[in-house]
VEXMARMI-576212 format. One record per residue (C-alpha): residue number from 1; x negated, y negated, z negated. Coordinates in steps of 0.1 Angstrom, whole numbers. Layout:
BEGIN
- mitor  xx  yy  zz
- NUM  X  Y  Z
...
This chain:
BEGIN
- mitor  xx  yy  zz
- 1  -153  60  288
- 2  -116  49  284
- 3  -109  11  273
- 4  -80  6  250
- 5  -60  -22  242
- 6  -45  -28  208
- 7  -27  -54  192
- 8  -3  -61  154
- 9  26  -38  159
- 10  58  -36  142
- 11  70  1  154
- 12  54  36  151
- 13  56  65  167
- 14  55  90  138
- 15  45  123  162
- 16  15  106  176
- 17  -14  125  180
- 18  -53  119  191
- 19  -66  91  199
- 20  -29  75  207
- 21  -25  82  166
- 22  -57  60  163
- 23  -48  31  182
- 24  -14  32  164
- 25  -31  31  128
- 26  -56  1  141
- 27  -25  -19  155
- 28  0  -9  123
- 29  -39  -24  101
- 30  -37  -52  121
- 31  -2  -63  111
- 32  -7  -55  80
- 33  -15  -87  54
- 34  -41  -75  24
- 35  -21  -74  -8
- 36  12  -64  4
- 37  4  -23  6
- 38  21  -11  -28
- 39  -8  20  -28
- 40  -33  2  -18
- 41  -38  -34  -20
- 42  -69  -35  -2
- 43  -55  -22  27
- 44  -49  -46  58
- 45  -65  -82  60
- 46  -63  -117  60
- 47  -62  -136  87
- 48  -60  -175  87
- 49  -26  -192  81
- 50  -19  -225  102
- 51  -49  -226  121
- 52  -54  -225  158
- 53  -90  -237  153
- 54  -119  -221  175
- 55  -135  -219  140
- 56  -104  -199  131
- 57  -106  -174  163
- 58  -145  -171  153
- 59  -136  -162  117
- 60  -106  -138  131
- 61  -129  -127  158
- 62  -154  -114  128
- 63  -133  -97  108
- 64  -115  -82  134
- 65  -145  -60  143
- 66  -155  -55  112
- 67  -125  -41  101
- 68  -118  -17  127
- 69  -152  -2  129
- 70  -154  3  91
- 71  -119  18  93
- 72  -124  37  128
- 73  -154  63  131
- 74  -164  62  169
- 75  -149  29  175
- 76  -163  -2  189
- 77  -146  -34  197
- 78  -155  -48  233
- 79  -134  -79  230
- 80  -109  -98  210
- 81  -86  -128  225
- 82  -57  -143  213
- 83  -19  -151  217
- 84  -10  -181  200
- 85  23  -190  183
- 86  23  -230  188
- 87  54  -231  167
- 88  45  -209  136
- 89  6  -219  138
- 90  -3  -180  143
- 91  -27  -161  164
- 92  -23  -129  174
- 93  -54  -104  178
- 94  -55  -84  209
- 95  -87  -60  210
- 96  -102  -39  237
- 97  -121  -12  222
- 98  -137  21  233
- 99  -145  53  213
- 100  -179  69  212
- 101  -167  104  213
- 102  -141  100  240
């Protein structure tokens, strides 16, 4: 079973394929800010705004698996951690997940 790293992205790879297609639409949901998909304003999430907090990172931490593994058949999330941004008060998801079928 293959771990994978993924993280918010600001590039895609439009002839991705597989599972390298999944990862790609995780990171590109995970960058993504609920409300500001003109289709579908449910899509993405909302992660706290100028809060480093460890209560913040639990709340992320939550949501973060939740939302992949509702979005992702076959996913699971082994881990999240986070990069902080001191000077914007932002943190940064970065998830290790695996896939059931692969």
């Amino acid at each position: 079973m293959s771990t994978y790293q993924i993280s918010p992205t600001d590039s895609i790879d439009f002839g991705a394929s597989g599972i390298k297609a999944t990862l790609q639409n995780a990171s590109f949901l995970l960058s993504t800010m609920k409300g500001t998909c003109f289709m579908d304003r449910e899509f993405g999430w909302n992660p706290p705004v100028d809060e480093l907090s460890e209560a913040a990172k639990v709340q992320m931490t939550a949501e973060v698996i939740e939302l992949l593994q509702n979005n992702f058949e076959g996913m699971t999330v082994e881990e999240v951690t986070f990069e902080e941004d001191i000077a914007s008060a932002t943190l940064y998801p970065r998830v290790k997940v695996v896939f059931d079928n692969g």
